[in-house]
Each structure stands twice: as C-alpha cells, then as structure tokens.
Steps between C-alpha positions, in 0.01 A plus 500: 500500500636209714839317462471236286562188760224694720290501177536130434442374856155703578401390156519138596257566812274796426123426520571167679496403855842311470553422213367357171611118612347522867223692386360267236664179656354554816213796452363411179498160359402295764183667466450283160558189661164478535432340177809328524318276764219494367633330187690264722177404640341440145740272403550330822129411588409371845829711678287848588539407880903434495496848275297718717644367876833492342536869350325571880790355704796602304395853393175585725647389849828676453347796376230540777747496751701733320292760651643460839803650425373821529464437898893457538576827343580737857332797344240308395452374847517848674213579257258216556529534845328850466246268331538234720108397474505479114826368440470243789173449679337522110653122422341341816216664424510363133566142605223532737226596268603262237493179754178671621330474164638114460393461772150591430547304143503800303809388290290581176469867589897484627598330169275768307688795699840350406444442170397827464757679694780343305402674200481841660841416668665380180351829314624715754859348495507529132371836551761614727790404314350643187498834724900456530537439141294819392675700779837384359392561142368868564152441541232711604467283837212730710323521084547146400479274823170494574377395100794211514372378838133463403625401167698175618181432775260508258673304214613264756210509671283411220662223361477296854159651550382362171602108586488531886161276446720208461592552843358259701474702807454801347185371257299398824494918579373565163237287483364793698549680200246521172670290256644801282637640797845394494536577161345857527729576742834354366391706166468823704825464681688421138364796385596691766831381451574534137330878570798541719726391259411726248526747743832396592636488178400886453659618738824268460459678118515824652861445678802755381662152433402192368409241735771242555490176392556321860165679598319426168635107528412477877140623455461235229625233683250602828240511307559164278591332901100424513512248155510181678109598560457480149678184417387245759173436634679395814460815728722360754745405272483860341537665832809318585666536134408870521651537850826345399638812350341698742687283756803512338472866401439601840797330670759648238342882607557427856873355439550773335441709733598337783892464333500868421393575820693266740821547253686540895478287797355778759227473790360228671513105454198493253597796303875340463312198373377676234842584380587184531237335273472832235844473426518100483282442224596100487395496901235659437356243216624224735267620803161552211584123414489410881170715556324292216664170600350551879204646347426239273566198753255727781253468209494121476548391833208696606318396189628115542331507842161618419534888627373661250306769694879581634637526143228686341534748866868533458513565132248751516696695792825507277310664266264743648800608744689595228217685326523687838860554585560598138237733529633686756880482403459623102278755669702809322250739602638543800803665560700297670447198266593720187819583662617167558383356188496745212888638514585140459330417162424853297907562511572855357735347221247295385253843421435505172389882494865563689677472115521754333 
C-alpha cells in the first residue's frame, strides 16, 4: 500500500512518458494532422505548394536540425570521438555521394531512395517510442518488439508502397517492373504487416496486466500517420502532411529529453546552451520561427535566381543528413547511447508494472 498523495501523483503519470497532456499534445495527435491538411487542401484547391513548403520550413527545418543537439552533449562528444569516422567523417562522406549522384543526374534514383527511406525512418521512430510506452506499461519488450516493429513497417510500408506509382520519380524505376509488380509487392508487405499485428496483439493479450491505454492509443495513431496516402492523389502533398506530425512529434521527444536532461547548467559552452534553450521553452519557439524564416527566404532567393540544381542539392542534404545523424544518435543498441538516452524518458515512476 502507498500513501495516498503518493497514490494520486504516480496515478496521474503511470504508463506515460510525461504525462497524459505532453504525451498526446505533443506524441500523439499531431500524428492525425495528416488529414487535417489534407482536407485543407480539398477545400482550398490550387494551394498544395504553399501547404507542402510551408509545413517543410516551420516544422521540417527546425526539426532536422534538432538532431544536432546531440553533438553538444560532453558525454556525447567523448563518445563519438571513439567513433570519430562514423559520427564525423560519415556526413562528408554523405554529402559527397549525394552531390556525386546529382552530379551524374541521377536525382530520380536519389528522390526514389529518399522517398523510401522516410518511411522506414518514420516507422522506426514510431517504433521506438512505442518500445518506451510498452516498457513503461509492463510489456514483454525482448517478446513483443520485434512483431510491433515489422508490424508498423509493413502497415506503413504498404500503404506508401501501394500509391508510390504516383511518384513521379519513383514510377520511372518501375517501369522496370511488370505492371502487377508494384501491387504484388505492396500486398505482400501489408500482409506481412497485419501478420505482425496479430501477432502483436497475442502476445500484448498474454501480459499479467492489461495493456495501457497510452500504448494502445499511440500504436493507433502510428499506424493511422500513413492516411494522407489514402486521401489525396497528391503523393507529395501526402508525404509532407504525413511528415508534419512526424516533425512535430519528433521535436517534442527531443525537448523532452533534452529539459530533463540539461535541468542544470554544467559542462562546456554547447552543453550550457542546451540548458539554456530546454528550460526556455518561449526561446526556444522563437529560434524554430527564425530557422524557418531564414529557411524559407534561402529557398526563394535561390529559387528567384534560377538555382535550382542548388535548392534541390541543399534540400536533399538536410534530409539525408538527418536520416544519418539520427541514425547513429537513437542508435540504443549500443551502450553508451542507451545510457544517455533511456534514463531520461522510461522514468521509474512512470512504470506501470512498479504499482502494486
């Protein structure tokens, strides 16, 4: 038995990450304003362009720089220096191929890869905070991870693999394919994913306790994050309106984190910074408004003098370096990453399977 003001205040946070208003203010809904865009597009014809670069500059930009943060934590630092080729040397190397095959006017293969990678990447992010939900619920997390992994790739996979023909870029590489290929393939990796499911929801069946509803609500919302693809025929207007939430879900995580974390001004300039900004949440909005406004006016000065090679080149290295960077910095396999990330966001309190 517990005291009752113990009782009441673990109550309010068990089974979430922070709490029910961050988690589904910041975690959850903005993955279904999706088809919030979408409909804003429908009834506002002729506006897809000023929708899609406008949820890029003041969502995308902030949140792909975001990712930099982890290079001013000290620790951090010490770490990737033991690493120094990866965490360092791999960027250059990034940038290099990707001007390389510009250069050599692949851009539909490049567009292809990128389209393609941001569904693994979103998938994976949903993934991984659906791994902090079940952990804090009481899950099964070595049983259960693997099915919810190939579960959200597969379901989320499908969907974009079923309309990627609209593509532009992405339909010149099929027309290598027989015409039912595509759709062979996107039924195949559905299937796969609703098998996972299923197998997922067995084992979530065979907990002690019930599964929580944060988890239950979070892998509804990941998997309904992939609906723009079925309401627009617009695939580029369906990536961007599914990578709003994504966007937005991603830099609420890392503030999170980051003002747990930094909660004390300690350590060198950078890592002070982060203090500064975590705890300042106003400041912090102020400087995401002045990375899209400089974004946005980078965009069409280059575009109002004719460099378009340099826009669709610089646009493309936002993007694929943060596919990269956030590759190696959510990469909780390793030791060292796991302790400077998971402490911070599965918080003991918050255990579900810790009341009793």
């Amino acid at each position: 038995m517990r005291t009752g003001q113990s009782e009441v205040s673990e109550s309010d946070v068990r089974g979430w990450i922070a709490s029910p208003r961050y988690d589904l203010g910041l975690l959850m809904l903005p993955l279904l304003t999706g088809p919030l865009i979408c409909m804003v597009a429908r009834f506002a014809p002729g506006h897809e362009t000023a929708l899609v670069l406008g949820t890029f500059f003041v969502f995308g930009m902030p949140h792909y720089l975001t990712s930099y943060t982890f290079y001013l934590d000290d620790a951090n630092r010490s770490y990737y220096r033991t690493r120094w080729m990866a965490f360092y040397l791999g960027p250059v190397a990034v940038v290099g191929l990707l001007t390389l095959s510009l250069a050599l006017h692949l851009y539909d293969l490049v567009a292809a890869g990128v389209a393609l990678w941001n569904v693994y990447h979103v998938a994976r992010q949903s993934h991984g905070i659906l791994s902090i939900y079940r952990q804090l619920g009481g899950g099964d997390h070595q049983r259960e991870r693997t099915a919810a992994n190939l579960a959200l790739l597969g379901l989320n996979g499908g969907v974009f693999i079923a309309v990627v023909h609209r593509h532009p870029s992405t339909a010149r590489l099929l027309a290598w394919l027989p015409p039912w290929g595509p759709g062979a393939i996107a039924a195949l990796v559905l299937a796969s994913g609703l098998t996972a499911l299923a197998i997922l929801a067995w084992h979530m069946a065979r907990r002690p306790i019930r599964p929580a509803l944060p988890e239950m609500a979070f892998l509804l919302a990941s998997i309904l994050l992939f609906a723009p693809f079925l309401l627009t025929h617009d695939v580029t207007l369906a990536v961007a309106s599914m990578l709003t939430g994504h966007y937005i879900q991603y830099v609420g995580l890392v503030w999170l984190l980051n003002s747990r974390k930094y909660a004390v001004p300690a350590g060198s300039w950078g890592q002070r910074g982060l203090t500064w900004l975590s705890q300042r949440l106003p400041t912090l909005l102020a400087v995401f408004l002045i990375v899209a406004g400089a974004s946005a006016l980078l965009y069409w000065a280059a575009f109002d003098r004719g460099a378009v090679a340099l826009t669709i080149w610089a646009f493309n290295v936002v993007v694929l370096l943060h596919f990269y960077v956030d590759g190696l910095c959510w990469a909780l396999r390793h030791p060292p990453i796991r302790k400077a990330i998971t402490p911070f966001l599965i918080l003991p309190d918050h255990r579900r399977a810790a009341v009793t």
